[in-house]
C-alpha positions in Angstrom: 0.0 0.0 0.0 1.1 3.2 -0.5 1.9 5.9 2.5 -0.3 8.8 3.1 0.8 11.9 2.2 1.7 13.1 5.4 4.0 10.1 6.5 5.5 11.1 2.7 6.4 14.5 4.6 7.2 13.3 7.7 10.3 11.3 5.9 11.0 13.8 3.4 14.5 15.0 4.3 15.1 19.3 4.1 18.7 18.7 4.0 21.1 16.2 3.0 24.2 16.0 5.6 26.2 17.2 2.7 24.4 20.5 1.7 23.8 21.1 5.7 27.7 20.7 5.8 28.0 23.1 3.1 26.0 25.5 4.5 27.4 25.3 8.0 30.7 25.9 6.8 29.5 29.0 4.4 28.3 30.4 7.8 31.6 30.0 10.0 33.0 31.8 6.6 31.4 34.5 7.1 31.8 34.6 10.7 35.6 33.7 10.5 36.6 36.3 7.5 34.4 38.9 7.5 36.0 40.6 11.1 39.6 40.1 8.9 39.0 42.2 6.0 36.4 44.7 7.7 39.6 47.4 7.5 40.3 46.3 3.7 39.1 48.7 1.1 37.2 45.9 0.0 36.2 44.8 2.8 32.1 45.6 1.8 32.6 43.7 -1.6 34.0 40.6 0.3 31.4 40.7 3.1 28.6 41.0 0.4 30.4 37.7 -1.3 30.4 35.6 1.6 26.9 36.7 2.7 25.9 35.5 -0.7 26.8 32.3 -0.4 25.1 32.3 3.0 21.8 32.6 1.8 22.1 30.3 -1.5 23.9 27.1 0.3 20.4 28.0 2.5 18.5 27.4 -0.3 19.9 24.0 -0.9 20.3 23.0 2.8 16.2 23.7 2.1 16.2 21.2 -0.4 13.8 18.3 -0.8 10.4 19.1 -2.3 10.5 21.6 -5.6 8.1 23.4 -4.0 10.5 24.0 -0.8 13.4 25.0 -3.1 11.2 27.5 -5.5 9.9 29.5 -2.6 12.7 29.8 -0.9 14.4 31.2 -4.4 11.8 33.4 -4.7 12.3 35.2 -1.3 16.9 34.8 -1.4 17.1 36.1 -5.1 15.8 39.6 -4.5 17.7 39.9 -1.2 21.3 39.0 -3.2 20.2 40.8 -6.2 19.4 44.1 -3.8 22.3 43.8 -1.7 24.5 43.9 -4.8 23.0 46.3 -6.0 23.3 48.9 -2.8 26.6 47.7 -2.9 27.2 49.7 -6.0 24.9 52.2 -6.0 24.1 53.1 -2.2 22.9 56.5 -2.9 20.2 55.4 -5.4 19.1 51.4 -4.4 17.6 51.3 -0.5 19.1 48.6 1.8 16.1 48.4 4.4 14.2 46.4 2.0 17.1 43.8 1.6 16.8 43.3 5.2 13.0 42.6 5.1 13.3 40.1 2.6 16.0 38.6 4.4 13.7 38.6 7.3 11.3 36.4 5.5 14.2 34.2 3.9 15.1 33.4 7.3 11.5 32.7 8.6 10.7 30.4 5.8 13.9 28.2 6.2 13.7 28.4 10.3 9.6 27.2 9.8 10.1 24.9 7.2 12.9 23.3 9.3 11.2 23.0 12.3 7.6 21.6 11.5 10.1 18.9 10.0 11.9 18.2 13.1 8.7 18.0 14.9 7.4 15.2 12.6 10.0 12.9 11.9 9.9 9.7 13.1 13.3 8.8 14.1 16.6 10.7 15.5 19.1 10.4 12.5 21.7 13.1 10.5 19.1 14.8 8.8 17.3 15.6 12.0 20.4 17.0 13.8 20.8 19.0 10.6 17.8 20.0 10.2 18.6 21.4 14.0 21.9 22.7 13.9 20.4 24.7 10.7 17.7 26.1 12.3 19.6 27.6 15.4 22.2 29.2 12.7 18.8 30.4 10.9 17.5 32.0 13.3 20.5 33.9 14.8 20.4 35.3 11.1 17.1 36.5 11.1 17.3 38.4 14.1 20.4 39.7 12.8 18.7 41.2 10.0 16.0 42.6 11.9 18.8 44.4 14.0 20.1 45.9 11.0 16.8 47.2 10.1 16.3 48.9 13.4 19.6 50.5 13.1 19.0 51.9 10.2 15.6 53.3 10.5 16.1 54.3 13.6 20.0 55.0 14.1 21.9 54.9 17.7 19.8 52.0 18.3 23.2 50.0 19.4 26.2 50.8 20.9 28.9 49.8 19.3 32.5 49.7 20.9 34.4 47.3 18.5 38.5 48.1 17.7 36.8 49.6 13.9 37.6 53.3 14.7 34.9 55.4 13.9 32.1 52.6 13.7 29.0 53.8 15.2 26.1 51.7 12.9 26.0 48.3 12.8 27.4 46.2 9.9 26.8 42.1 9.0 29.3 40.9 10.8 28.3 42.9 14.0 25.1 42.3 13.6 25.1 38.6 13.8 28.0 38.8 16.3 25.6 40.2 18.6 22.6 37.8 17.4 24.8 34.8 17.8 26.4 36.3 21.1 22.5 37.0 22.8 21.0 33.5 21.9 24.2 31.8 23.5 24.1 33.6 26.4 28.0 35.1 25.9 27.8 38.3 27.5 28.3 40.6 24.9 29.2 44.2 26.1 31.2 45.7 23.0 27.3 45.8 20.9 24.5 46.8 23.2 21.5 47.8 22.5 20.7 51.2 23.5 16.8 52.1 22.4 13.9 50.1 24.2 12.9 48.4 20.8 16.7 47.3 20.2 16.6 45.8 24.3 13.0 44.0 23.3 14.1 42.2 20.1 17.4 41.0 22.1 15.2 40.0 25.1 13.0 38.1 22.9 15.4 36.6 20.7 16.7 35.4 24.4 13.9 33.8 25.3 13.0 32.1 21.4 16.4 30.2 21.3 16.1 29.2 25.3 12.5 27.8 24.0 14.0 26.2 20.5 16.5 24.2 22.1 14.2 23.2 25.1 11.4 21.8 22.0 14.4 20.2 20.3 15.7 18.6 22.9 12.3 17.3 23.9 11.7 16.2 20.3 14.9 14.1 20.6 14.2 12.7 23.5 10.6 11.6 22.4 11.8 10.3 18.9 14.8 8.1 20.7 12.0 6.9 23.3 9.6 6.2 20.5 11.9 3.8 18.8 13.2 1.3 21.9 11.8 -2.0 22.1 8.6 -2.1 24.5 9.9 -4.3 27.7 8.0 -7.4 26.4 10.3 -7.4 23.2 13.3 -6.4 25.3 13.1 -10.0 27.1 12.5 -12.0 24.1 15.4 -14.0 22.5 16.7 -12.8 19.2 15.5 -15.7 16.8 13.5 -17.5 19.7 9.7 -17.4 20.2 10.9 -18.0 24.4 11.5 -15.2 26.4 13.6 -14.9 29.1 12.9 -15.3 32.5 12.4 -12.3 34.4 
């Protein structure tokens, strides 16, 4: 007989381990270079690069259903096409709307994600992917929304990084704060300084503690959910006698 569709989704993977790899190690990129070359003339042109590739190996860490994979085009491609484009004319192309896309990028992939973590059957790769993904997503989508705020309304953050002169957030600072508030660091060199900027960090606090508490829930359920019940437990590999108790 053939499965109902909704044990079809329940096994249809988001991510293979391989394009979850890919875009894990896009992300510590990003993370790992951007902070070199912030002082390089090209410093911009290599950040825009690497956050590029950010959101495109997200696409295919999306993967799975051709429907997954065309929406989420539909939402990175103007947010790449629009950040290049400020990046060469920033006088005459907007960034705020780059971020709101990004915004909705992010959403899609973290949702999409998670409803599939929630119904899969069994603990495997692609569910720790899937995880690992989502807690990267969603540091990025509050990252955009803290660029928003600073630039619509400025001096939202204070910023006290070794970048002489620096008083507006960038990418890099950005999601070094959003990564640095969901972990619980510590982070005193980017504050937030406006109530609005202190209420998205406070509840981007409180989502993550939430995430990882659901996740780790949903692991433990999936791992219960697929141990032998005690009767099985005591009977013999191969034998229809079980064992004394």
């Amino acid at each position: 007989m053939r499965e109902p569709p909704k044990a079809q989704l329940m096994t249809t993977s988001p991510a293979s381990r391989y394009s979850a790899m890919q875009f894990l190690i896009c992300f510590v990129l990003f993370l790992g270079v951007s902070p070199v070359f912030d002082d390089f003339e090209q410093g911009t042109l290599i950040e825009s690069v690497l956050l590029s590739l950010v959101l495109l190996s997200a696409i295919v860490a999306a993967g799975g259903r051709r429907r997954t994979v065309v929406v989420a085009s539909a939402l990175a491609a103007p947010a790449i096409v629009g950040k290049w484009l400020h990046q060469f004319h920033p006088d005459v192309i907007p960034i705020e709307p780059v971020f709101v896309i990004g915004m909705l990028f992010a959403g899609f992939i973290v949702s999409h994600h998670f409803l599939y973590i929630v119904r899969s059957r069994e603990v495997d790769s692609q569910v720790l992917s899937a995880g690992i993904s989502t807690y990267l997503m969603l540091g990025l989508l509050w990252a955009f929304g803290y660029l928003l705020l600073d630039n619509l309304s400025p001096n939202s953050f204070t910023i006290h990084l070794e970048r002489e002169g620096q008083t507006q957030l960038n990418s890099f600072a950005a999601l070094y704060f959003s990564l640095g508030t969901m972990s619980g660091l510590g982070i005193t060199d980017v504050a937030p300084a406006s109530d609005v900027a202190r209420m998205l960090a406070l509840l981007q606090s409180l989502v993550s503690v939430f995430y990882l508490a659901i996740f780790i829930s949903c692991l433990v359920s999936m791992h219960m959910a697929g141990r032998p019940t005690s009767d099985s437990a005591r009977t013999e590999p191969g034998s229809n006698r079980k064992l004394a108790k």
